[in-house]
N, C-alpha and C positions, 0 to 999 in steps of 0.2 A: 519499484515504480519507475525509476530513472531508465532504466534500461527499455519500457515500454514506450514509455515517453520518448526518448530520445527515435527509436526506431519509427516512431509515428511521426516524429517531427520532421528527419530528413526525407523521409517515404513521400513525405507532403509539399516539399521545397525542390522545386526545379532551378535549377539553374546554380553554378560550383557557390558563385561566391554568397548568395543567399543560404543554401545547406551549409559552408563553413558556418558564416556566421550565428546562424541559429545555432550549431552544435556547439559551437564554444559556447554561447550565451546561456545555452539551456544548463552545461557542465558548468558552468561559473557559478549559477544560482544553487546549482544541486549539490556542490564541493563548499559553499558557503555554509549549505544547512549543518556542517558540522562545526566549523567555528561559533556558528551560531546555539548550536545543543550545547557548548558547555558553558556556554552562560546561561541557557532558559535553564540547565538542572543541577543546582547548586545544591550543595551539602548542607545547607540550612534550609533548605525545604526538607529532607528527606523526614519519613519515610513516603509521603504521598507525591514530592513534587509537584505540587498541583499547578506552579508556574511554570513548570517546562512542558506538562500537557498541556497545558491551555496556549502555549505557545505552539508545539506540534499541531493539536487539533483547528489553530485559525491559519498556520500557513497550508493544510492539509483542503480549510473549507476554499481559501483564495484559488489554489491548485484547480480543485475542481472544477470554479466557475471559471477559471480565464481559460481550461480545457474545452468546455463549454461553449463559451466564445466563439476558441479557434474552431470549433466543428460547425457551430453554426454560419462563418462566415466561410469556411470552405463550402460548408453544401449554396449560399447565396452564391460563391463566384461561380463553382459551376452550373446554377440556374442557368448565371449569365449568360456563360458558356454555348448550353444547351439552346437558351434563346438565339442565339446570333450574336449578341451584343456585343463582342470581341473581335469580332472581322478583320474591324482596322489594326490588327496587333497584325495579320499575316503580309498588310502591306509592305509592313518593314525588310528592309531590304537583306542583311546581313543576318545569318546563323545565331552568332553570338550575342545578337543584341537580342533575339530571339529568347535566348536562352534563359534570362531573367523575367521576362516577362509572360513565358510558360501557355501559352498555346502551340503547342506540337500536333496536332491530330490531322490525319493520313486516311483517306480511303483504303481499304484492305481490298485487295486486288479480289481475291478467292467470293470474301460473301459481303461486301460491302460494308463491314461494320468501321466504327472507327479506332485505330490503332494511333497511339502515343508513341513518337518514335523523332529523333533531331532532321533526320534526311527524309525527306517527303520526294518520292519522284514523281 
């Protein structure tokens, strides 16, 4: 699951220093879940362990819905997007201040759609 998650997560984060830190952040919690497994599955549960699934199965439900979340507030910004409601981000003067705040999009010369890209001529 990590490996999907992580590729969704930088795919989704413009700009360097937001993709670093999401990526650590997301591998900090995902490298935890194993400090954390040897304590939910202790030798005095076995054979069913039923406090290290119960423990799996509610970081597994959190998972899900803070995925959730992030999909439903990705499709609201880029409503925004879509709306217009962002304009003022292209006033900014500078590329790289640009770059965190992730409105990139370019007239495509050929058929007019719009293209994601850091250099807009």
């Amino acid at each position: 699951m990590t490996p999907l998650l992580l590729t969704w997560l930088a795919n989704n984060m413009v700009g360097h220093v937001k993709r670093a830190v999401s990526t650590a952040a997301l591998l900090s919690f995902a490298n935890f879940g194993g400090i954390a497994a040897s304590y939910a599955f202790q030798s005095k549960d076995e054979p069913r362990y039923l406090t290290g699934y119960t423990a799996l199965v509610s970081v597994l439900v959190v998972t899900w819905c803070l995925t959730w979340v992030y999909f439903l507030g990705l499709r609201w910004e880029n409503k925004k997007r879509d709306q217009g409601k962002l304009e003022y981000l292209r006033a900014v003067a500078s590329e790289q201040e640009l770059a965190d705040l992730h409105v990139f999009l370019c007239k495509s010369v050929t058929d007019g759609s719009l293209i994601s890209g850091i250099h807009c001529d």
